[in-house]
N, CA, C, O and CB atoms as a CASP TS submission, in Angstrom:
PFRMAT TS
TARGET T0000
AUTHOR 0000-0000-0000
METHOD Language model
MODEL 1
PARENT N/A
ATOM      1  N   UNK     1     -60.282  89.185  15.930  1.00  0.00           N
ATOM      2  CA  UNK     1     -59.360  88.924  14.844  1.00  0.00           C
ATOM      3  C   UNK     1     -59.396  90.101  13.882  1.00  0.00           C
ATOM      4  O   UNK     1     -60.384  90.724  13.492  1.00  0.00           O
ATOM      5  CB  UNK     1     -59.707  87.599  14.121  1.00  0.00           C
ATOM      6  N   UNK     2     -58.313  90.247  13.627  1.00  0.00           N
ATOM      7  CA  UNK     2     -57.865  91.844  12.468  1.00  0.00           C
ATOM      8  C   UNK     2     -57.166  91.328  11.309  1.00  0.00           C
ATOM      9  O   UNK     2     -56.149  90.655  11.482  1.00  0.00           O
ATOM     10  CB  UNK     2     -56.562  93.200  13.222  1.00  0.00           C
ATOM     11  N   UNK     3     -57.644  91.594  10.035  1.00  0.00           N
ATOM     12  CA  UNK     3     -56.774  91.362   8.710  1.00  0.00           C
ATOM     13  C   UNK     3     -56.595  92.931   7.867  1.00  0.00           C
ATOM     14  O   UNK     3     -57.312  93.683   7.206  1.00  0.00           O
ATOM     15  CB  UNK     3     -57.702  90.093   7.593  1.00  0.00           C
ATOM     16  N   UNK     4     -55.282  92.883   8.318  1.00  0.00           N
ATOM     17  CA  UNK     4     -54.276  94.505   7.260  1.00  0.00           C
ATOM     18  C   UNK     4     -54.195  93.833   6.249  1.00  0.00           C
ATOM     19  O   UNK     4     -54.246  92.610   6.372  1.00  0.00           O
ATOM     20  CB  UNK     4     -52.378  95.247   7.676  1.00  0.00           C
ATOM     21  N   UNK     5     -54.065  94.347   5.115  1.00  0.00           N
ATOM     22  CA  UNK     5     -53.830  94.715   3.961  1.00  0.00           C
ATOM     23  C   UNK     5     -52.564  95.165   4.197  1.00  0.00           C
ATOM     24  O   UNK     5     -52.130  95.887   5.095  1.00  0.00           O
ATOM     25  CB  UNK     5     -54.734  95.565   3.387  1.00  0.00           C
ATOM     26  N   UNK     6     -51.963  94.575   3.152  1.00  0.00           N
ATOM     27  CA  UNK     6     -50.342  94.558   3.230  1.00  0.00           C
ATOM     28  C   UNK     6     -49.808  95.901   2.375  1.00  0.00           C
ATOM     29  O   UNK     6     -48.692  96.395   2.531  1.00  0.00           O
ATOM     30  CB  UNK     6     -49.658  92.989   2.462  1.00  0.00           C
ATOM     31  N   UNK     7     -50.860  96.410   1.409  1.00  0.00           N
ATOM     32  CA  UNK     7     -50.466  97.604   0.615  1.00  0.00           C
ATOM     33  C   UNK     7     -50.543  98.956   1.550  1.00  0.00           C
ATOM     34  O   UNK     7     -50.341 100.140   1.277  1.00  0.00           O
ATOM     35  CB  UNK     7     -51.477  97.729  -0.704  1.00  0.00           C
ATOM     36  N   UNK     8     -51.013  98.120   3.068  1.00  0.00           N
ATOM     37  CA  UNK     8     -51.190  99.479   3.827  1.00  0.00           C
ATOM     38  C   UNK     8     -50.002 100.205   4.385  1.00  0.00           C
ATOM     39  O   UNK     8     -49.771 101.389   4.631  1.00  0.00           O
ATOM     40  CB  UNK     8     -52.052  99.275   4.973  1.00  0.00           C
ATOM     41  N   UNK     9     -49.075  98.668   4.541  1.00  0.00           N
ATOM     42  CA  UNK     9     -47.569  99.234   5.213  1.00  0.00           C
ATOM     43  C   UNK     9     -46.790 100.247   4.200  1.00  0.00           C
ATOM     44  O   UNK     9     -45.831 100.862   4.665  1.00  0.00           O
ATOM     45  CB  UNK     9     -46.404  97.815   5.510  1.00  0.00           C
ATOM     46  N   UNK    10     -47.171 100.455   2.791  1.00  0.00           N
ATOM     47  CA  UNK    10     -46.321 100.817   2.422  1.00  0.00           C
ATOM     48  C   UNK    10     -46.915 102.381   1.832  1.00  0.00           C
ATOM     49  O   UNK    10     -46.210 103.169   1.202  1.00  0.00           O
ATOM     50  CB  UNK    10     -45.728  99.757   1.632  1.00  0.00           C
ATOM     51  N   UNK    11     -47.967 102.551   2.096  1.00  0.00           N
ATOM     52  CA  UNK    11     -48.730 103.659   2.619  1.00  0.00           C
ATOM     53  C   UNK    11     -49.498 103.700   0.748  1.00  0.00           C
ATOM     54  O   UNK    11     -50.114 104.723   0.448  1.00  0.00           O
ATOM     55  CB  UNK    11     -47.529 105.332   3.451  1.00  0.00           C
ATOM     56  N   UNK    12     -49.398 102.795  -0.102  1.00  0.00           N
ATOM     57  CA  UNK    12     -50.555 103.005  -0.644  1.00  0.00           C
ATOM     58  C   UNK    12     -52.087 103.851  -0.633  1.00  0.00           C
ATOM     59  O   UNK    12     -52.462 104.460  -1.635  1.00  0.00           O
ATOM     60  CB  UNK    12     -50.653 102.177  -0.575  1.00  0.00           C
ATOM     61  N   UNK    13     -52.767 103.805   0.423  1.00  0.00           N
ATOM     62  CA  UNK    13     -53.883 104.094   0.533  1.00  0.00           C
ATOM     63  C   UNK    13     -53.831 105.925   0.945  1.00  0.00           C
ATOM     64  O   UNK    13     -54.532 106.794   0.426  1.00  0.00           O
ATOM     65  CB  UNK    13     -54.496 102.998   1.573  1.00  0.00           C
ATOM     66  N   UNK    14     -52.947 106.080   1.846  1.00  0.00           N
ATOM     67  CA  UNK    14     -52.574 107.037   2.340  1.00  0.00           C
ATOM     68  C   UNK    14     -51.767 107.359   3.371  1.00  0.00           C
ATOM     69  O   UNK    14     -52.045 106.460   4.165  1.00  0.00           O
ATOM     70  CB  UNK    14     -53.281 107.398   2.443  1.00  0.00           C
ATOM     71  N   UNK    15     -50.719 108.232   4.050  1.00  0.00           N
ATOM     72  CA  UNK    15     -49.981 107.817   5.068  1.00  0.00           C
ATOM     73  C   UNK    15     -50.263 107.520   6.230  1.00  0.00           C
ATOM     74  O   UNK    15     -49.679 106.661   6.892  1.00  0.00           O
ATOM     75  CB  UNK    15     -49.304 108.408   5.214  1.00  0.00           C
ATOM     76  N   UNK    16     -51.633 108.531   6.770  1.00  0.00           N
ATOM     77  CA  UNK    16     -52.623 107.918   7.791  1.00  0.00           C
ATOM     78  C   UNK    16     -53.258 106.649   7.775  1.00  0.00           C
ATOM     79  O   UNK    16     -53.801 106.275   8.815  1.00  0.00           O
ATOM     80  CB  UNK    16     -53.603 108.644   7.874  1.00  0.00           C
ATOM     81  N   UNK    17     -53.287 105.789   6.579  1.00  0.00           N
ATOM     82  CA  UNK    17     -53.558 104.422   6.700  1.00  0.00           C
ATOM     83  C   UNK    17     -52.359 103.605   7.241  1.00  0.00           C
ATOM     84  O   UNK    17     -52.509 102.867   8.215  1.00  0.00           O
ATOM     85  CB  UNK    17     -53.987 103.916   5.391  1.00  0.00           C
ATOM     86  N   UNK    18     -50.834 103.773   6.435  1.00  0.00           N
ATOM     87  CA  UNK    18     -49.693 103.450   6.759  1.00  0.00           C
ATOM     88  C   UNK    18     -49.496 103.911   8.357  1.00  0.00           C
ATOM     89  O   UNK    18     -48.511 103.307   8.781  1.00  0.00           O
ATOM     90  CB  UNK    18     -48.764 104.042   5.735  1.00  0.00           C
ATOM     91  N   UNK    19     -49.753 104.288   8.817  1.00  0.00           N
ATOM     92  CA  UNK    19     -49.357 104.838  10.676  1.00  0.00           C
ATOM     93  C   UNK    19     -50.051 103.984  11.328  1.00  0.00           C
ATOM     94  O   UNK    19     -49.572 103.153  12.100  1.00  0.00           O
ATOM     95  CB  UNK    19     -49.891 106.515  11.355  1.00  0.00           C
ATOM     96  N   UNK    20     -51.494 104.152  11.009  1.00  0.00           N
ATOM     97  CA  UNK    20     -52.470 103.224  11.570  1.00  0.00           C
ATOM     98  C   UNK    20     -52.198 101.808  11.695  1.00  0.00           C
ATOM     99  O   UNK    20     -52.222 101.130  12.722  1.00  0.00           O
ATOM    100  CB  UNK    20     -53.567 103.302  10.868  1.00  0.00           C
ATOM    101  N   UNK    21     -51.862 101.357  10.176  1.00  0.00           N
ATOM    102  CA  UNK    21     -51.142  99.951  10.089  1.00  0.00           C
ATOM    103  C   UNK    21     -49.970  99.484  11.289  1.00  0.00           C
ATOM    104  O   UNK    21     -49.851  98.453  11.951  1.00  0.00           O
ATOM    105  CB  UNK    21     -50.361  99.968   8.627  1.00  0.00           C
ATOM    106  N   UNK    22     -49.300 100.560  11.236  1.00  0.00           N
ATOM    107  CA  UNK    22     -47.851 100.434  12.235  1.00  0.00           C
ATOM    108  C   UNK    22     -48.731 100.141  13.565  1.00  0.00           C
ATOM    109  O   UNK    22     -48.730  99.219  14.381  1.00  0.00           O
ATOM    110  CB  UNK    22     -46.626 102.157  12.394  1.00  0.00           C
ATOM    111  N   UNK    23     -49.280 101.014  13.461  1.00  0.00           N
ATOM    112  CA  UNK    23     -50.172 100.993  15.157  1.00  0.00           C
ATOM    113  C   UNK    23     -50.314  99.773  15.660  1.00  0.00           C
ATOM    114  O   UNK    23     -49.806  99.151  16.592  1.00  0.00           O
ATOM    115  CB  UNK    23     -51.801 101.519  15.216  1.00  0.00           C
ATOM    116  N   UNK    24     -51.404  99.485  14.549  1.00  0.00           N
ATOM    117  CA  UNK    24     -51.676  97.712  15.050  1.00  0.00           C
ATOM    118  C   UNK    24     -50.742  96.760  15.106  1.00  0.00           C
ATOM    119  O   UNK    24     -50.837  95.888  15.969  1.00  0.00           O
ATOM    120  CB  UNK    24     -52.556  96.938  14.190  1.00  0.00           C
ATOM    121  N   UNK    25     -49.573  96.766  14.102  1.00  0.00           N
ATOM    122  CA  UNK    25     -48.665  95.917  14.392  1.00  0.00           C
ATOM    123  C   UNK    25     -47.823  95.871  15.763  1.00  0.00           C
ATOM    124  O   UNK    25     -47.203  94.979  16.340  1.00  0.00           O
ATOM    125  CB  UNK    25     -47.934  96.043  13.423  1.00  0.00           C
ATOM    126  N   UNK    26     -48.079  97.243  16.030  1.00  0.00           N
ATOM    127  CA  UNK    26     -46.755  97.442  17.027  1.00  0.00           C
ATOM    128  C   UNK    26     -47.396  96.925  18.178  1.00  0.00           C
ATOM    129  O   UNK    26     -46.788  96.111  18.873  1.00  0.00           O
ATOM    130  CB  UNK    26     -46.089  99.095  17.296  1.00  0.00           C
ATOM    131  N   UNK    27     -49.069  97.452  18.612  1.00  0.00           N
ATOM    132  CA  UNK    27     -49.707  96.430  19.868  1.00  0.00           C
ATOM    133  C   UNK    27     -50.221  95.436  19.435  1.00  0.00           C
ATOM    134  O   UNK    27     -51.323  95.122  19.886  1.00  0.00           O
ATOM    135  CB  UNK    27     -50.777  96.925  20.753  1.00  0.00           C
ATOM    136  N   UNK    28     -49.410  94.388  18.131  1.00  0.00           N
ATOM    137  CA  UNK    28     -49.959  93.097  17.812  1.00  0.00           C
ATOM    138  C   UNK    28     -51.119  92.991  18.094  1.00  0.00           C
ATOM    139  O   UNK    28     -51.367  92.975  19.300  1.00  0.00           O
ATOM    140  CB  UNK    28     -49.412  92.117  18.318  1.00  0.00           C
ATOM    141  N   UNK    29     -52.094  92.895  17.278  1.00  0.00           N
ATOM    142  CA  UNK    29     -53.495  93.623  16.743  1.00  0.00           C
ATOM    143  C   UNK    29     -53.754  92.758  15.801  1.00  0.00           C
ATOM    144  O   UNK    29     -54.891  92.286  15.766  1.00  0.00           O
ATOM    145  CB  UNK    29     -53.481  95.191  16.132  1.00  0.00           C
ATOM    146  N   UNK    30     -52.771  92.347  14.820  1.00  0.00           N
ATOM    147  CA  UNK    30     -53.029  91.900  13.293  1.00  0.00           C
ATOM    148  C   UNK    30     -52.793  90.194  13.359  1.00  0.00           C
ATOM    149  O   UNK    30     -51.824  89.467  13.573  1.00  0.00           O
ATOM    150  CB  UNK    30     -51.769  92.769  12.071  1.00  0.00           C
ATOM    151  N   UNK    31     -54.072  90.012  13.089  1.00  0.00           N
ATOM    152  CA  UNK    31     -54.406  88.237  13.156  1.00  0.00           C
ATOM    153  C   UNK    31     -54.131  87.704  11.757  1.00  0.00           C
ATOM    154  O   UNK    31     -53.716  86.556  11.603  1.00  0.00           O
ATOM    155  CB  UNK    31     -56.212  87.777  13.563  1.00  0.00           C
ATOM    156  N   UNK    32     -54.392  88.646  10.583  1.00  0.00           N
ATOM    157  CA  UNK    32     -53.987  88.337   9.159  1.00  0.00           C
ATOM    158  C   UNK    32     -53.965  88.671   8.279  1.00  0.00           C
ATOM    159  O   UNK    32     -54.943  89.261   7.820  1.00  0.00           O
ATOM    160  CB  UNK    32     -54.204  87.791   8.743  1.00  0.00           C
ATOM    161  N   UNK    33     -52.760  88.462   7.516  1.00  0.00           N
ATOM    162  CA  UNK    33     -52.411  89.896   5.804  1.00  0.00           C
ATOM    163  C   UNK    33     -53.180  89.151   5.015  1.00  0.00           C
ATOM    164  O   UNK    33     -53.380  87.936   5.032  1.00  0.00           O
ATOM    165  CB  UNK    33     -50.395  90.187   4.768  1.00  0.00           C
ATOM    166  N   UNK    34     -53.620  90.045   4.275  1.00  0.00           N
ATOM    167  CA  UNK    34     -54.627  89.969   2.827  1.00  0.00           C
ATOM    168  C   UNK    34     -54.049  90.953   1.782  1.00  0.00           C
ATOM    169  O   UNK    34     -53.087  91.712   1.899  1.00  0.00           O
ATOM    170  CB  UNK    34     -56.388  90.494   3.121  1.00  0.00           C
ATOM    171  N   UNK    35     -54.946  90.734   0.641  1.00  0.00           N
ATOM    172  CA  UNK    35     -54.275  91.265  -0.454  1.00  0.00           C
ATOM    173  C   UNK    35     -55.626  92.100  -1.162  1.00  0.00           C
ATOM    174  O   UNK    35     -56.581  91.338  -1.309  1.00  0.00           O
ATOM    175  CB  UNK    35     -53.476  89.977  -1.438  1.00  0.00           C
ATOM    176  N   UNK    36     -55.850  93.344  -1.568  1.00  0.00           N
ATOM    177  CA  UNK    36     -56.898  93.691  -2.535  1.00  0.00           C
ATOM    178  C   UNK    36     -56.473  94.008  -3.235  1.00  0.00           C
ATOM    179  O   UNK    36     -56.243  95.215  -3.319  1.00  0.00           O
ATOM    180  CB  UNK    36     -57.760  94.383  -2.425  1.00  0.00           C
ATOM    181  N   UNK    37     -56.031  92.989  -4.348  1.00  0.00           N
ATOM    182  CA  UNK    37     -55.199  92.955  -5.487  1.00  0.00           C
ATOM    183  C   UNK    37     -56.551  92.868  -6.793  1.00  0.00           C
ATOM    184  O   UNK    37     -57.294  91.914  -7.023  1.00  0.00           O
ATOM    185  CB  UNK    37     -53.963  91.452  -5.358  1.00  0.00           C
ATOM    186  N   UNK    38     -56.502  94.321  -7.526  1.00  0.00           N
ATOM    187  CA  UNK    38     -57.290  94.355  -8.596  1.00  0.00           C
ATOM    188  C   UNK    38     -56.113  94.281  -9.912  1.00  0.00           C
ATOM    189  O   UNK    38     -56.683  93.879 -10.926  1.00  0.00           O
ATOM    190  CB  UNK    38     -58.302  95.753  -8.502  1.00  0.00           C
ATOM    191  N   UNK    39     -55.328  94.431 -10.037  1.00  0.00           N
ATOM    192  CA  UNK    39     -54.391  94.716 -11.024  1.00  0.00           C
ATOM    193  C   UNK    39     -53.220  94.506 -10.990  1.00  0.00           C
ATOM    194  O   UNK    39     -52.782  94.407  -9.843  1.00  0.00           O
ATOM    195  CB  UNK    39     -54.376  95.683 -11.294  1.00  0.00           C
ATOM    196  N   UNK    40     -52.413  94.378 -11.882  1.00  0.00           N
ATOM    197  CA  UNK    40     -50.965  93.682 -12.348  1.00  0.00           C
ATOM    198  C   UNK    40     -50.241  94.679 -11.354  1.00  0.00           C
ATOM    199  O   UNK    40     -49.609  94.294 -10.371  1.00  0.00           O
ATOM    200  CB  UNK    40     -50.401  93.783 -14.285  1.00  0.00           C
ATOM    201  N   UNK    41     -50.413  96.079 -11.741  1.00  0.00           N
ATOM    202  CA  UNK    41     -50.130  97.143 -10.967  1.00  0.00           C
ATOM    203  C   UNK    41     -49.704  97.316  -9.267  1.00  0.00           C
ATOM    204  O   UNK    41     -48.740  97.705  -8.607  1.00  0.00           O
ATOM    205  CB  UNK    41     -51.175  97.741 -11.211  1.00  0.00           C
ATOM    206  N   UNK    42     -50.762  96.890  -9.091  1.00  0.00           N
ATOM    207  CA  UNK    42     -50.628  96.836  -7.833  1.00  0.00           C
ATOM    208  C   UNK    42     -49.967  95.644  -7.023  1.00  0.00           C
ATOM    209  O   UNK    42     -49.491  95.667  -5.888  1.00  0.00           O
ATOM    210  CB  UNK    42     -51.757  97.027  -7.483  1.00  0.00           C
ATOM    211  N   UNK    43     -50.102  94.270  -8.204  1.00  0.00           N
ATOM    212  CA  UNK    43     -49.246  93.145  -7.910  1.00  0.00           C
ATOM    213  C   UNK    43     -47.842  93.372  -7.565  1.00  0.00           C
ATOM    214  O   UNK    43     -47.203  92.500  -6.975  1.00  0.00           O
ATOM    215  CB  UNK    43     -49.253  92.315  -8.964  1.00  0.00           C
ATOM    216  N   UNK    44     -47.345  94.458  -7.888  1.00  0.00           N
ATOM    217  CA  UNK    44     -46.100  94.763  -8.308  1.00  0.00           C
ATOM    218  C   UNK    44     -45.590  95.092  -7.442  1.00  0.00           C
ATOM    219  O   UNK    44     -44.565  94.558  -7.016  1.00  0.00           O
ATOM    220  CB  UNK    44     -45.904  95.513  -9.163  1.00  0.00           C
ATOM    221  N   UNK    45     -46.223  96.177  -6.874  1.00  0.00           N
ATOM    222  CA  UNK    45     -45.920  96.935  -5.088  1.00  0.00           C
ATOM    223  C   UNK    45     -45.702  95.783  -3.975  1.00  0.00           C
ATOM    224  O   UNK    45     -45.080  96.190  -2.995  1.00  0.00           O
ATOM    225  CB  UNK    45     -47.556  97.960  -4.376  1.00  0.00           C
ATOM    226  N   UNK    46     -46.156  94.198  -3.924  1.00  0.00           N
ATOM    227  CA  UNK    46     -46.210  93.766  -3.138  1.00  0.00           C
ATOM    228  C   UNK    46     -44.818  93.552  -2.544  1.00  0.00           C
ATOM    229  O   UNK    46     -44.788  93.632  -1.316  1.00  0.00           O
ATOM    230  CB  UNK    46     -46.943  92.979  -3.369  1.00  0.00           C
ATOM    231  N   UNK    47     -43.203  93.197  -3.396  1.00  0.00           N
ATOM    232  CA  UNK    47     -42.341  92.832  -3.182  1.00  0.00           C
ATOM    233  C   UNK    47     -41.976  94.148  -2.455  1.00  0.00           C
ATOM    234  O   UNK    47     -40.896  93.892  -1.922  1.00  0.00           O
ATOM    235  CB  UNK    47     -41.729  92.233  -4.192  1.00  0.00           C
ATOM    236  N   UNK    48     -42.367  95.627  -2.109  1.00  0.00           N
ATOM    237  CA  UNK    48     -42.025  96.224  -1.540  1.00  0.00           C
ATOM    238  C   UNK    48     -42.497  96.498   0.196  1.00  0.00           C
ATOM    239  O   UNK    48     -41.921  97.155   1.064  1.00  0.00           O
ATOM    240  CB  UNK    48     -42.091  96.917  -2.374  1.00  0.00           C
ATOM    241  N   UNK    49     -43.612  95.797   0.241  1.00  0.00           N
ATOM    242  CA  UNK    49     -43.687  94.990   1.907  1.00  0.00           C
ATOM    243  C   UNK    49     -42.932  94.365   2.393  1.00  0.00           C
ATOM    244  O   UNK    49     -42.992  93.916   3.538  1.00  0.00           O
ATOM    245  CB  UNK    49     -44.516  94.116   2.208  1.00  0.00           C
ATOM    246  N   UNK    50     -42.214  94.245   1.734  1.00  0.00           N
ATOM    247  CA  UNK    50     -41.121  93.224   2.699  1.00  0.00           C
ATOM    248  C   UNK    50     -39.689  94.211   2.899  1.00  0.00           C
ATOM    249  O   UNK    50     -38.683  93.841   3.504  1.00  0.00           O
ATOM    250  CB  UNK    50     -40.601  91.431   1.659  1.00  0.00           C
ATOM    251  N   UNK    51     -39.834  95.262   2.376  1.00  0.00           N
ATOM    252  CA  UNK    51     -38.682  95.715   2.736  1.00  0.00           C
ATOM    253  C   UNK    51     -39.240  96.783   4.034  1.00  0.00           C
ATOM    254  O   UNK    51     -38.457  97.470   4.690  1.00  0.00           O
ATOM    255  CB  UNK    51     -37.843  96.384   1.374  1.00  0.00           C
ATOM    256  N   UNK    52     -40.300  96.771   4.188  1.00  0.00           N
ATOM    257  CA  UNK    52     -40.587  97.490   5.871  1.00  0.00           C
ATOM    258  C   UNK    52     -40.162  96.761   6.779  1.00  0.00           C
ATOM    259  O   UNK    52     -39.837  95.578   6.676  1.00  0.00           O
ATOM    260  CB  UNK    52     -42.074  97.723   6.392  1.00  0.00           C
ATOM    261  N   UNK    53     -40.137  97.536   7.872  1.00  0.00           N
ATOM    262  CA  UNK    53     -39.865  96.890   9.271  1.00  0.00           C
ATOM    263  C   UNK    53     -40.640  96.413  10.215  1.00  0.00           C
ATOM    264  O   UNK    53     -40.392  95.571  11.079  1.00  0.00           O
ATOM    265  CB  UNK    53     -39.324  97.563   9.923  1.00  0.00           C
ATOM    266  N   UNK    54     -41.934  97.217   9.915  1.00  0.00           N
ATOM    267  CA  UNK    54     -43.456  96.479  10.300  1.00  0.00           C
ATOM    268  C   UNK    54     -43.452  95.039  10.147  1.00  0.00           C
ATOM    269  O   UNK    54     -43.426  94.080  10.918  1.00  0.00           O
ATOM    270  CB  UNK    54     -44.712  96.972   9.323  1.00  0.00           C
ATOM    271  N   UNK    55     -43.496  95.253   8.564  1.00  0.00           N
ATOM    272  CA  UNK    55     -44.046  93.995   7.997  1.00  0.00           C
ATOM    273  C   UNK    55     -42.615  92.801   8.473  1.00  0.00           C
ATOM    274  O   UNK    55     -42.572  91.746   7.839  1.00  0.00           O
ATOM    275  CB  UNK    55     -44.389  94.246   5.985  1.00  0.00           C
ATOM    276  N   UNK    56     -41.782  92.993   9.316  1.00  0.00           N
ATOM    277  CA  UNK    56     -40.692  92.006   9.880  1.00  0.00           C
ATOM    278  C   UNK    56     -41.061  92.242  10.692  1.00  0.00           C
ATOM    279  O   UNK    56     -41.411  91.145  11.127  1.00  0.00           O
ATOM    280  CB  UNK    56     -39.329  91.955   9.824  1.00  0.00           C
ATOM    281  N   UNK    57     -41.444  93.280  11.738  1.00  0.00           N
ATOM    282  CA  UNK    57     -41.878  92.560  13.018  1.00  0.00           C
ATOM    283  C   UNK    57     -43.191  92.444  13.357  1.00  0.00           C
ATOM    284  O   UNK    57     -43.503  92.417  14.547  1.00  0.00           O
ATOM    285  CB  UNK    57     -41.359  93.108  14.084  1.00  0.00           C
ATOM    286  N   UNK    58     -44.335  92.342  12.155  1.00  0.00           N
ATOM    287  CA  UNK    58     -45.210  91.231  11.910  1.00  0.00           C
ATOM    288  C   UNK    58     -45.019  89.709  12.062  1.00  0.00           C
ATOM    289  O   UNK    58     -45.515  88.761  12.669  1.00  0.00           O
ATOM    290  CB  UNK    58     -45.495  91.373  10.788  1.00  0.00           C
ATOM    291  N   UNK    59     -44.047  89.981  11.197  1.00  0.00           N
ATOM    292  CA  UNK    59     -43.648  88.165  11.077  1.00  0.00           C
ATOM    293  C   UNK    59     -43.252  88.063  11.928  1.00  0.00           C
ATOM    294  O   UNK    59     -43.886  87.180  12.507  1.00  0.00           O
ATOM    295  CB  UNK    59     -42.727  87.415  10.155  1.00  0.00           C
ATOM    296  N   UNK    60     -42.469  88.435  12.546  1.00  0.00           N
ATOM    297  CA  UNK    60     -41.659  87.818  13.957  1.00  0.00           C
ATOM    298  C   UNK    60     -42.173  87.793  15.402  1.00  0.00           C
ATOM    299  O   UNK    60     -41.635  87.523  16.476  1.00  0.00           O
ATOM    300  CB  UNK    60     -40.422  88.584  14.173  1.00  0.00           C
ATOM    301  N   UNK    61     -43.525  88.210  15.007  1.00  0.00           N
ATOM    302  CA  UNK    61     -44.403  88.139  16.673  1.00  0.00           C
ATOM    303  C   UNK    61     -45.216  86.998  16.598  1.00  0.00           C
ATOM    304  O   UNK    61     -46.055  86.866  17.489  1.00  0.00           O
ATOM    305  CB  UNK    61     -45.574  89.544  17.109  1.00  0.00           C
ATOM    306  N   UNK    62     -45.140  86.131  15.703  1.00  0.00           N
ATOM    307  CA  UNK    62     -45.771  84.315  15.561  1.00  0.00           C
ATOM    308  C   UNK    62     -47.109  85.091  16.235  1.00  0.00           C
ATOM    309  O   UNK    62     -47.524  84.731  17.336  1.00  0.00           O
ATOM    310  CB  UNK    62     -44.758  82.507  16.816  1.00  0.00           C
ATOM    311  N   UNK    63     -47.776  86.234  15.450  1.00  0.00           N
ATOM    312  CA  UNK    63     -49.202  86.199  16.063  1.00  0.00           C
ATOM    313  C   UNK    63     -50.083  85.916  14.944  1.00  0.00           C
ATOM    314  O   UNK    63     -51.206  85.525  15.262  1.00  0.00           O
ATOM    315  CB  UNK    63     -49.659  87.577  16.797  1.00  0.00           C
ATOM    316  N   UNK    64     -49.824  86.027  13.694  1.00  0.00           N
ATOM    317  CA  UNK    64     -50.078  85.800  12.492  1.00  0.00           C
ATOM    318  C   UNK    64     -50.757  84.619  11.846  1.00  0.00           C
ATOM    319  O   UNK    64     -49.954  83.827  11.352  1.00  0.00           O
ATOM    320  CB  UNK    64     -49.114  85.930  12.072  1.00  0.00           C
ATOM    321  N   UNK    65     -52.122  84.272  11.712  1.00  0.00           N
ATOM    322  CA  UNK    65     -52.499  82.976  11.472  1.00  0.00           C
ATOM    323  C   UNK    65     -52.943  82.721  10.533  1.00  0.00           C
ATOM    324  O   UNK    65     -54.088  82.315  10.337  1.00  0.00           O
ATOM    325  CB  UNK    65     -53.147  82.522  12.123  1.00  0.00           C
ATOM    326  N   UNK    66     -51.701  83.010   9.409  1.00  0.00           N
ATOM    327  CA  UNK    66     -51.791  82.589   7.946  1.00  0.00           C
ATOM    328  C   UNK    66     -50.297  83.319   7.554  1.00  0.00           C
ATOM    329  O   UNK    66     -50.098  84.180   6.697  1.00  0.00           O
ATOM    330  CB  UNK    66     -53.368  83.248   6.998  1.00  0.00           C
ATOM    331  N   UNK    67     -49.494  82.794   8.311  1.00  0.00           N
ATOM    332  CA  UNK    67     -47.542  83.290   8.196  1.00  0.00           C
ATOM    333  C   UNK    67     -47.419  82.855   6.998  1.00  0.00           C
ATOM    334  O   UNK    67     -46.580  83.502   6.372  1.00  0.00           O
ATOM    335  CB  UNK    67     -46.124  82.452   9.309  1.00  0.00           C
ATOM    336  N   UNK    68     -48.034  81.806   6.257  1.00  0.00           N
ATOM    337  CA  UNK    68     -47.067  81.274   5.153  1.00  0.00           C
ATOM    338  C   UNK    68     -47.073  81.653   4.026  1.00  0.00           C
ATOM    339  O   UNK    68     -46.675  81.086   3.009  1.00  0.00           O
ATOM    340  CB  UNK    68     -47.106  80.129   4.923  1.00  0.00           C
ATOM    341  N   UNK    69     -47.640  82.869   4.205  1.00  0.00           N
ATOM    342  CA  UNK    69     -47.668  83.988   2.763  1.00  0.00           C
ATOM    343  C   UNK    69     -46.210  84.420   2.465  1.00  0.00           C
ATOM    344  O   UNK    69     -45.970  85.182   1.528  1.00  0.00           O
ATOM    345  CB  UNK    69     -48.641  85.622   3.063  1.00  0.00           C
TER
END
């Protein structure tokens, strides 16, 4: 079981984290999104995961066992 960090899709950490992220999604890898949410700040970035394409065909591979985020 694998849990990404959702600030990874959007390359927060760095873009080599963001690729890596893709990686796993793409050979469905990722058992579940988490959050290392220290700050308002960073709360903020989250509504921009959802505009990747990862993070949709995350959701859409029902491999996800905690979807109802």
């Amino acid at each position: 079981l694998f849990q990404l960090n959702l600030l990874s899709l959007i390359g927060y950490y760095s873009m080599e984290v963001k690729i890596n992220a893709e990686l796993l999604i793409k050979h469905q890898l990722v058992s579940f999104v988490g959050t290392d949410c220290h700050n308002m700040n960073q709360a903020k970035l989250y509504h921009k995961c959802e505009t990747i394409s990862s993070w949709h065909q995350l959701i859409e591979s029902d491999k996800l066992l905690n979807s109802s985020l």
